[in-house]
C-alpha positions in Angstrom: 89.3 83.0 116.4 86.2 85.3 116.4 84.6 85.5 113.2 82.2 88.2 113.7 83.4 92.0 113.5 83.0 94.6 116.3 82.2 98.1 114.9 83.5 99.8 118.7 86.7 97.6 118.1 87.4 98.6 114.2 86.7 102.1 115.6 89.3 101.7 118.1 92.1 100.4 116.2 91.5 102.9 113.4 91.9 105.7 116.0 95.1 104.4 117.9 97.3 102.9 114.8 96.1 105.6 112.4 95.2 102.7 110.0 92.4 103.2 107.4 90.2 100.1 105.8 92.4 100.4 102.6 95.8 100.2 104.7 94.3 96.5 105.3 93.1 95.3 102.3 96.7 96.2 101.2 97.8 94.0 103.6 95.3 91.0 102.7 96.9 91.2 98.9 100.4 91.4 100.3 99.7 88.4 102.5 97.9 86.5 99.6 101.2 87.2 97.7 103.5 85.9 100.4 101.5 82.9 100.7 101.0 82.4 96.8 103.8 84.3 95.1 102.6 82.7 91.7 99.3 84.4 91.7 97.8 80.7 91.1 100.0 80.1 87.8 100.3 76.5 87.7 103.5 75.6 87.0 105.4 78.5 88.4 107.5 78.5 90.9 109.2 81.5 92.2 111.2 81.7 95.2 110.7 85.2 96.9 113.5 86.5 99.4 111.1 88.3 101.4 113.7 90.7 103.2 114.4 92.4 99.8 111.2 93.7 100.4 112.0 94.3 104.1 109.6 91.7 105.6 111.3 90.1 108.2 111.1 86.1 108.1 108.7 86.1 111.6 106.4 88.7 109.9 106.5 86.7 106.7 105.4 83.4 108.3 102.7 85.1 110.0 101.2 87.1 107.3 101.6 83.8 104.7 99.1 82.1 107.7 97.3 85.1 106.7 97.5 84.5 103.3 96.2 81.2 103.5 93.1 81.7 105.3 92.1 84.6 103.1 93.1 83.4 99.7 90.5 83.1 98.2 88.8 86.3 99.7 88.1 90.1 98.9 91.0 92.1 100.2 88.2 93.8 102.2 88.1 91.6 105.2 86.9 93.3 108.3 89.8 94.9 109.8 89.6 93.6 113.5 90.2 90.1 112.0 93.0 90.9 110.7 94.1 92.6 113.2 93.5 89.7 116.0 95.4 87.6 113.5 98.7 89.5 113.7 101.1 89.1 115.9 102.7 92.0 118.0 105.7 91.9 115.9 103.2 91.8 112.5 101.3 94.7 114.0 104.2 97.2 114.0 105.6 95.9 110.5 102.3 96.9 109.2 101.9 100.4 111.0 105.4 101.1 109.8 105.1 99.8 106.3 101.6 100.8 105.3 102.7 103.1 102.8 104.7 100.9 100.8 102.2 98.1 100.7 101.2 98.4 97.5 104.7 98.4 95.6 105.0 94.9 96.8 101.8 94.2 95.9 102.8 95.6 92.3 105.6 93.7 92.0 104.1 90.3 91.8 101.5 89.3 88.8 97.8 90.4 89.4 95.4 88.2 91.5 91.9 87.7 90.5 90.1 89.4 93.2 86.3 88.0 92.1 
């Protein structure tokens, strides 16, 4: 996976999803959530059905991946990364659900974002 960002690229996706840098560090919380629904409390467990919150399992799975690489990162990961990480079926989740991001996010206990 490319680790460096491409200003032409994040310029690109902005202008053909309609996606703005906020839209994705939504999406870096949510997938920290779905990969740590706990928040880090040890001793917690909680077990999330993440349909409820209409995420599709195959979505889920690959925004947890997500979730995982970036845990222990600033929601404000360059936006091409992310979006080369998300698989086609992940990518029109997201378009389609970028409003309601942050009410899942708000549902789960606060992450230290340091």
């Amino acid at each position: 996976m490319n680790t460096q960002s491409n200003p032409d690229r994040v310029g690109e996706i902005q202008q053909i999803t309609g996606l703005r840098p906020t839209h994705f560090a939504d999406l870096i919380r949510v997938a920290q959530i779905i990969y740590d629904p706990t928040g880090g409390i040890a001793r917690r467990a909680i077990t999330v059905h993440w349909l409820d919150f209409g995420i599709p399992e195959t979505v889920a799975e690959n925004l947890r991946s997500l979730g995982k690489t970036y845990q222990y990162e600033s929601p404000h990961v360059d936006l091409d990364l992310i979006w080369d990480a998300l698989t086609p079926e992940s990518r029109s989740w997201f378009i389609a659900h970028r409003s309601i991001l942050w009410e899942i996010e708000e549902s789960f206990p606060a992450l230290d974002e340091d």
